[in-house]
C-alpha positions in Angstrom: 46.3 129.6 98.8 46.9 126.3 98.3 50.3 124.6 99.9 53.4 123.4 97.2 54.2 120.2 97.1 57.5 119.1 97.8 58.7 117.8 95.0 58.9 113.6 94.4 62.7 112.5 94.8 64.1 110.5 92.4 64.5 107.1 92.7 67.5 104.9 94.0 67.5 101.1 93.6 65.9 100.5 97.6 63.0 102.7 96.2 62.6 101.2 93.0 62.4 97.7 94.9 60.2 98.8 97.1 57.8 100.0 94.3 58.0 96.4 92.6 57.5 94.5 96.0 54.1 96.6 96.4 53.0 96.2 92.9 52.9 92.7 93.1 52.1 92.3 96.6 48.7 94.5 95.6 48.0 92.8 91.9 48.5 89.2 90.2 51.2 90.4 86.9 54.0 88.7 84.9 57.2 90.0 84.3 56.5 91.9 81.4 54.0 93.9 83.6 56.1 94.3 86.4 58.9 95.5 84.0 56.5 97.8 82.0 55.7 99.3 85.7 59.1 99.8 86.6 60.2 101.4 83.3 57.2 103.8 83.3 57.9 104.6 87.1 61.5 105.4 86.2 60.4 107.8 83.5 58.1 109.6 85.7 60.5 110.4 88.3 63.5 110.0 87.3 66.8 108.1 88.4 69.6 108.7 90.6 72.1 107.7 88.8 72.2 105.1 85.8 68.8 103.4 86.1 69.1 99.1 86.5 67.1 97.3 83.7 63.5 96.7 84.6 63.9 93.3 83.0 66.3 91.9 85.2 64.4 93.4 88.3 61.6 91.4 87.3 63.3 88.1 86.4 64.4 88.3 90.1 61.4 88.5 91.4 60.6 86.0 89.6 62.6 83.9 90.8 62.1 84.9 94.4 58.9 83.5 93.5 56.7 86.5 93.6 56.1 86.9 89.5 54.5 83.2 88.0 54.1 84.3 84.3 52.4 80.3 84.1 50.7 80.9 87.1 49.2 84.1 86.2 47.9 82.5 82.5 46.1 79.9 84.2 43.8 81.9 86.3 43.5 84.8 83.5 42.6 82.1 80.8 40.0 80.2 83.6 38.4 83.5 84.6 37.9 84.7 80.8 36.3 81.1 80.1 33.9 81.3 83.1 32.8 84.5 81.4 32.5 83.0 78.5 35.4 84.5 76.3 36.8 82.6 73.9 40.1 80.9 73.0 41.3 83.3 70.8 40.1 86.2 73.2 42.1 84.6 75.9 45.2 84.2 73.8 45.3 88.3 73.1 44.8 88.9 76.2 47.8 86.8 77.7 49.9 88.5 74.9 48.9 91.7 76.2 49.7 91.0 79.8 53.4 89.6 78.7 52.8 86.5 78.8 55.8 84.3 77.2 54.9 81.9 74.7 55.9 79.1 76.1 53.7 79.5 79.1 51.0 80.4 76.7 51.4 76.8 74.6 51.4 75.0 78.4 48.1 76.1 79.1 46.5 75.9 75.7 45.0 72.6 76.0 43.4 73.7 79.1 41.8 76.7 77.0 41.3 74.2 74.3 39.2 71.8 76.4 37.0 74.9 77.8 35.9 76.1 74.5 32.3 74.3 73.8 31.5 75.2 77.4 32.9 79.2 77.3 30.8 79.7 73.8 27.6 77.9 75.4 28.4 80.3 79.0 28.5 83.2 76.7 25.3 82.2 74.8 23.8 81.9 78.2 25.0 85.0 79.2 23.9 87.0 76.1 20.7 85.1 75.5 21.6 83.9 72.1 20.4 80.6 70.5 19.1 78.2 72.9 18.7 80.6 75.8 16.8 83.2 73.4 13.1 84.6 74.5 12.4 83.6 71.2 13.8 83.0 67.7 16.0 85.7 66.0 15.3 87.0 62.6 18.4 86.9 60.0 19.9 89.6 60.8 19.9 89.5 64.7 21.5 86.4 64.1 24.1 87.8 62.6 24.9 90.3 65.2 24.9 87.0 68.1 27.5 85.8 65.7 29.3 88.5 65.4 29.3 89.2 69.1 30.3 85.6 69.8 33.3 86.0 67.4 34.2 89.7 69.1 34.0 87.2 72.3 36.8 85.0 71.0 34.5 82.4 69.4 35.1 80.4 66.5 33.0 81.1 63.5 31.3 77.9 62.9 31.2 77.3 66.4 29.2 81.4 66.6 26.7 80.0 63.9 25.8 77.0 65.3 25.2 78.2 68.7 22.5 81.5 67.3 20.8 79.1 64.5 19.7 77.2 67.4 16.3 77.4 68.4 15.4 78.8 71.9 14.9 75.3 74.4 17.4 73.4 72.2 19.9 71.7 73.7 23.5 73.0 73.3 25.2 70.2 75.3 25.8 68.3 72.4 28.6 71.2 71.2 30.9 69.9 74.8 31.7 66.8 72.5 32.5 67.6 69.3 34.9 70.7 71.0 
């Protein structure tokens, strides 16, 4: 026979701030994380009481310093490019994560400058175009571009990369992006 569990108090406002100071001690998040963590803890075990807004918990930690929506984009968006995802990739991604818009636009000419050198990494990566065993027929090019534009990667930017031949050089793409 297996032994009950005591059942999970609800929470009070100490244990609802202790649950937000360990989530972000224990992951990098923005405010609309840490708020969508706080509501969904609140649902699953309840409140004593009238629960506080989520929102406003997390817009004081983030002014204690311990949420940096800006922060946060910046190391997303440079550990999607060193993967090789592209601009557009990284913008859906920041949306997801709660990023405001503002802090999106302030690091977009960041993403912006990374974008020849995230489609070539992801070429690499993929073995498309330049880095290709050997030439690919019509139709495999056609899935590298599409795979390059699931990536994040511009169109024209896809086709130029997989019409490449294998050995070409794709360094001349870091100018013209």
């Amino acid at each position: 026979m297996r032994p009950t569990r005591r059942p999970v108090p609800p929470l009070d406002r100490p244990a609802l701030d202790r649950l937000a100071l360990r989530y972000v001690e224990r992951f990098a998040t923005t405010r609309g994380k840490l708020a969508a963590y706080l509501t969904r803890k609140i649902r699953e075990r309840g409140y004593d009481g009238t629960p506080p807004d989520p929102t406003e918990i997390a817009e004081r930690f983030a002014e204690l310093g311990y949420v940096n929506d800006r922060l946060y984009a910046e190391s997303k968006a440079a550990a999607m490019a060193r993967r090789g995802l592209g601009a557009r990739r990284v913008g859906e991604a920041l949306r997801h994560a709660g990023v405001q818009a503002e802090d999106a636009e302030a690091i977009a000419p960041q993403v912006d400058a990374r974008v020849g050198q995230s489609a070539i990494d992801f070429a690499r990566r993929k073995r498309i175009g330049p880095f290709a065993a050997e030439p690919a027929d019509r139709a495999g090019i056609a899935k590298q571009v599409a795979a390059m534009v699931r990536a994040g990667h511009a169109p024209g930017l896809a086709w130029q990369l997989a019409r490449m031949n294998p050995g070409d050089d794709p360094d001349f793409l870091l100018d013209d992006h």
